[in-house]
N, C-alpha and C positions, 0 to 999 in steps of 0.2 A: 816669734812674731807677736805675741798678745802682750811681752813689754818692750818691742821694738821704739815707739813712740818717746815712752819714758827714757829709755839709756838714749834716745837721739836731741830730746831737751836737757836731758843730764848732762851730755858732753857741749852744750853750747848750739846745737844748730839751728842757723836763724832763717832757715828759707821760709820766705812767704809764698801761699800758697793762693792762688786764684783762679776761682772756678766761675763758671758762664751759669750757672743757675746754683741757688743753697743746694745741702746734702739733705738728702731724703728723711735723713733721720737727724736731721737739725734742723729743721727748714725757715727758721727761725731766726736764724744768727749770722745773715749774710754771706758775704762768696769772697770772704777774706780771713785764711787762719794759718797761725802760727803754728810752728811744729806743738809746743807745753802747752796750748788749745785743744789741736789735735791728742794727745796725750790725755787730757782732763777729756776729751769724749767719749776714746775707746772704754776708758778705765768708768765715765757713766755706765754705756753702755752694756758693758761686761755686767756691771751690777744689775741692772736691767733685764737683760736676759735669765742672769741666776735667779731676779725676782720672780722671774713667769715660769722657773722649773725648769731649765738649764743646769742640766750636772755635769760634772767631768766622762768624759767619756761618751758622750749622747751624740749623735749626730745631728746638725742644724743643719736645714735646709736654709738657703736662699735666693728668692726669684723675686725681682725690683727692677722698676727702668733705670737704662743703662744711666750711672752716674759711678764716680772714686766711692763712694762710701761701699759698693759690692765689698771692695778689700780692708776698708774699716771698722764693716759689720763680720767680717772674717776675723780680721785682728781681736775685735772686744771677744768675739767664740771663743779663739785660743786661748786669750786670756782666762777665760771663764772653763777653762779642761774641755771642751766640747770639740767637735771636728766639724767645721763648717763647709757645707757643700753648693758650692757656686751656681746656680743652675740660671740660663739667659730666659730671660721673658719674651723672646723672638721663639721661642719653641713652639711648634702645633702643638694646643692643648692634648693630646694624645700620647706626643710624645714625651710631654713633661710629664704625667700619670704615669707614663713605665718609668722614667726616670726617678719618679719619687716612690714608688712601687719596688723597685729595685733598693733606694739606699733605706727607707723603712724609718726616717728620723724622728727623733726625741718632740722635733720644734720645727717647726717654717716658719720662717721672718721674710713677710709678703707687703701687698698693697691692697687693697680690700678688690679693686677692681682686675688681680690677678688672682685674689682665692677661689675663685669659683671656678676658672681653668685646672686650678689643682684637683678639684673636681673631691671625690672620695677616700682617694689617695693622702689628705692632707692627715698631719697627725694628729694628736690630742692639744695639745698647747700651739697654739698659733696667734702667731705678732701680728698685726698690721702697724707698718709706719704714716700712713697718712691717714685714717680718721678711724673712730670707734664703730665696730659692725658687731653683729651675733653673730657668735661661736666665736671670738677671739680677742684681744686685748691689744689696746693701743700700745705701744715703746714708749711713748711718753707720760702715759701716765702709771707706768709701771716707777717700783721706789729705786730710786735708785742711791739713796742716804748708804746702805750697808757695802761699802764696797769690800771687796775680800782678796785677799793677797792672789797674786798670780797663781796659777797649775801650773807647775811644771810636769814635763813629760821627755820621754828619753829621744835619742834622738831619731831612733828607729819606729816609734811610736807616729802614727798617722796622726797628718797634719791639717789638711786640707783636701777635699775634693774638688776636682774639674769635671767636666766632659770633653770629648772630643768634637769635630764639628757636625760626625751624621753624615759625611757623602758617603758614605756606602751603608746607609742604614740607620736603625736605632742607634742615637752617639752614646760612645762607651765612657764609664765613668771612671775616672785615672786617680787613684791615691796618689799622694804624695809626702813624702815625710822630713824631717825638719834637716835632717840629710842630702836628703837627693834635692830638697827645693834650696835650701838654705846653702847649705856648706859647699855644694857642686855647683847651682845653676846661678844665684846669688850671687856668692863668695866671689868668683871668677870672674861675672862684669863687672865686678865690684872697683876690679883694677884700673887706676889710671892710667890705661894706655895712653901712649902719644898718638893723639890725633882724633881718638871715639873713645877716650874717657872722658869724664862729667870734670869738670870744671868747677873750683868753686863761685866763680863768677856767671857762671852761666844760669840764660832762661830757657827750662824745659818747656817745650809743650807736649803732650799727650793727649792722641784723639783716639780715644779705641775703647774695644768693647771690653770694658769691666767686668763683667763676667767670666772673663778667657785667665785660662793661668798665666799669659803674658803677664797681666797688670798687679798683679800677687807677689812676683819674683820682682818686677819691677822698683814696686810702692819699697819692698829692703834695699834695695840695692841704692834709689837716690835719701833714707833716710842714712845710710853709711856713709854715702862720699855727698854729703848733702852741698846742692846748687846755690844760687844766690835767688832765684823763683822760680817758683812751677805754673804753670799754667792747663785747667786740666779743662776740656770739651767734651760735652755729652752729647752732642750731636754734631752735624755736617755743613748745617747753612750758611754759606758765607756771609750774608749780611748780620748777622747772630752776632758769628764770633768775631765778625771785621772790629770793633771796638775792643773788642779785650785785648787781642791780638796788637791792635796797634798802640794800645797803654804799655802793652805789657811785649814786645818784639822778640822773639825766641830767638834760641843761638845754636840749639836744639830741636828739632823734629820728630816725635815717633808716629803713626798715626795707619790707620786700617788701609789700602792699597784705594779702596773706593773714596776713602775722606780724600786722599791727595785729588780725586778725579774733581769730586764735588764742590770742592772749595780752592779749585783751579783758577777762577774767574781771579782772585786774589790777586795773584801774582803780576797783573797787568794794573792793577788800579795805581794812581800817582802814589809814591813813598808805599807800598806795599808794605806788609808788615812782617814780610821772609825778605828783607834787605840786611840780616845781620846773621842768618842762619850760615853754620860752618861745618855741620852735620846733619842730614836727614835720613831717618831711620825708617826700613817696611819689614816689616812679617807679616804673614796668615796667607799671603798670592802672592801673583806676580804683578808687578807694579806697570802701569801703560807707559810705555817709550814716549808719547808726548809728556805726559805729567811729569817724566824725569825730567824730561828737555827744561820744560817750562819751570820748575824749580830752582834748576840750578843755574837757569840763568836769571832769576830771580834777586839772586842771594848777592850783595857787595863783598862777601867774603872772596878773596886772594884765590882760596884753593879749597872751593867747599866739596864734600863727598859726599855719598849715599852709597850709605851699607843697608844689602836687600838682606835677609837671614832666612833658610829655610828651618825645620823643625820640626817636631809634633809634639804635642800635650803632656805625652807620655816622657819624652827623651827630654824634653826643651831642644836648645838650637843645633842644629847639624852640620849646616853647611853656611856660605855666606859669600857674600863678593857687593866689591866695591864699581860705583861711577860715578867717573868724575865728570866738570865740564866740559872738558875739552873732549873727550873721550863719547860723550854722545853728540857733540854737537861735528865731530870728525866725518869728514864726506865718505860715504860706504858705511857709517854709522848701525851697527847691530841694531834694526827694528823689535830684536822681543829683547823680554826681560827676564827670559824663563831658564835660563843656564842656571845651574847651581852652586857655579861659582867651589869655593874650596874647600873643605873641609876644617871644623874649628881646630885649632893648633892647640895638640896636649889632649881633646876630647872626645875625637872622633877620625877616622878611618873609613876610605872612601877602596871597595875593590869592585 
């Protein structure tokens, strides 16, 4: 993952990527980047990190408002031999202090108006991305001139940390290694099936919580079978994203079960900007029978589908099942959406 970027500019991939506000730790350079953009960032900021005392081996923490760069301040980590541990800024400050209390890290790469949540618990070296405070150093104005060849690391060697999501308690915190994320969870979407593979012609959108190991496995899988644009959203408000959305018209959907709820309104506006979707994708819940309804009759696509996937943190995907239009709009129509549908073929086993 830390030269993911590079071998996806190396082999040619031109997806343009566009996001509804700058990335936190660029904030500078607009909401428009190429893949060998992205590449020249990670590969900054890996230097960066090493500048402020980042070694191989160290665990980084990181807690930021939800924005994509959670997984590209993860990527410059790995680059830089570190193991970067995801942590969401939605956490009771409480629980993010056991949480950072437990992983014990080398570094936290924060926001000034979150370090004080981290409370005691924070470590000795701490980033903040948006302005300079006491007791820690801004990302940017650390050097980043020295850049230094990637770490490699085997593949059994920890990768990455998640959490889980805390219903039943303090959320527990799930290694993952370049194996079990990469080679199993990755590798495997990776395939162009007929019908819910990526397309090279297609526009993704992504509305979800970047902190979650969803968008980690993800961020590999569309730079392998790379799209024709990505479209990424940090937040829910339809009038926000109505403009990007309709610059930019997905053909593609992933998005948190509550974003489908919230940016419902959409779908009825004249030319809607889900008039070309042929896919829409849910994880984390179950998805409301209206929002299905209202999606997929949204969409001008022939035969569009919605694949629900369940999961956990720890395993990634389990189970999954498809709906189509015709199929929720059918009289006697299934009102939930909470079946679990099948079992993933080749991955998993249902008794």
């Amino acid at each position: 993952m830390g030269t993911l970027f590079d071998e996806a500019a190396a082999a040619g991939a031109r997806t343009v990527f566009h996001l509804d506000r700058p990335l936190d730790i660029a904030p500078d350079a607009g909401t428009r980047w190429s893949v060998p953009e992205l590449a020249d960032l990670v590969r900054v900021t890996a230097a960066r990190l090493a500048a402020a005392g980042v070694r191989p081996g160290d665990r980084v923490a990181i807690v930021k408002d939800n924005h994509w760069d959670y997984d590209l301040l993860a990527c410059a980590a790995v680059r830089a031999g570190a193991v970067p541990a995801l942590l969401s800024a939605r956490l009771e400050p409480e629980t993010l202090r056991t949480l950072l209390e437990r992983l014990r890290p080398a570094a936290l790469v924060t926001t000034c108006a979150l370090l004080d949540r981290c409370g005691a618990a924070s470590p000795p070296v701490r980033v903040t991305l948006d302005a300079e405070v006491s007791g820690a150093v801004h990302l940017a104005a650390l050097d980043a001139g020295r850049t230094r060849p990637p770490v490699r690391r085997s593949d059994d060697d920890p990768l990455v940390i998640h959490h889980t999501s805390g219903t039943t308690g303090v959320p527990k915190l799930v290694v993952h290694s370049t194996r079990t994320l990469v080679h199993k969870l990755a590798r495997f979407e990776a395939v162009r099936y007929p019908g819910i593979g990526i397309r090279r012609d297609d526009v993704l959108l992504n509305a979800s919580a970047y902190a979650h190991g969803r968008t980690f496995c993800w961020t590999a899988v569309i730079l392998s079978t790379p799209p024709a644009e990505v479209v990424l959203l940090t937040g829910d408000d339809p009038d926000t994203a109505d403009p990007l959305l309709r610059a930019h018209p997905p053909t593609v959907v992933e998005a948190l079960p509550a974003t489908y709820v919230r940016m419902r309104p959409l779908t009825t506006r004249l030319d809607n900007p889900f008039r070309r979707v042929r896919l829409y994708i849910s994880t984390y819940d179950a998805v409301h029978p209206p929002a299905l309804r209202a999606y997929l009759t949204a969409t001008r696509h022939h035969r569009p589908l919605w694949m629900q996937g369940w999961g956990q943190t720890e395993t990634g995907p389990l189970t999954f099942r498809f709906h189509t239009r015709r199929g929720t709009l059918a009289p006697g129509a299934e009102t939930t959406a909470r079946r679990l549908g099948r079992p993933v073929p080749g991955r998993t086993r249902l008794r």
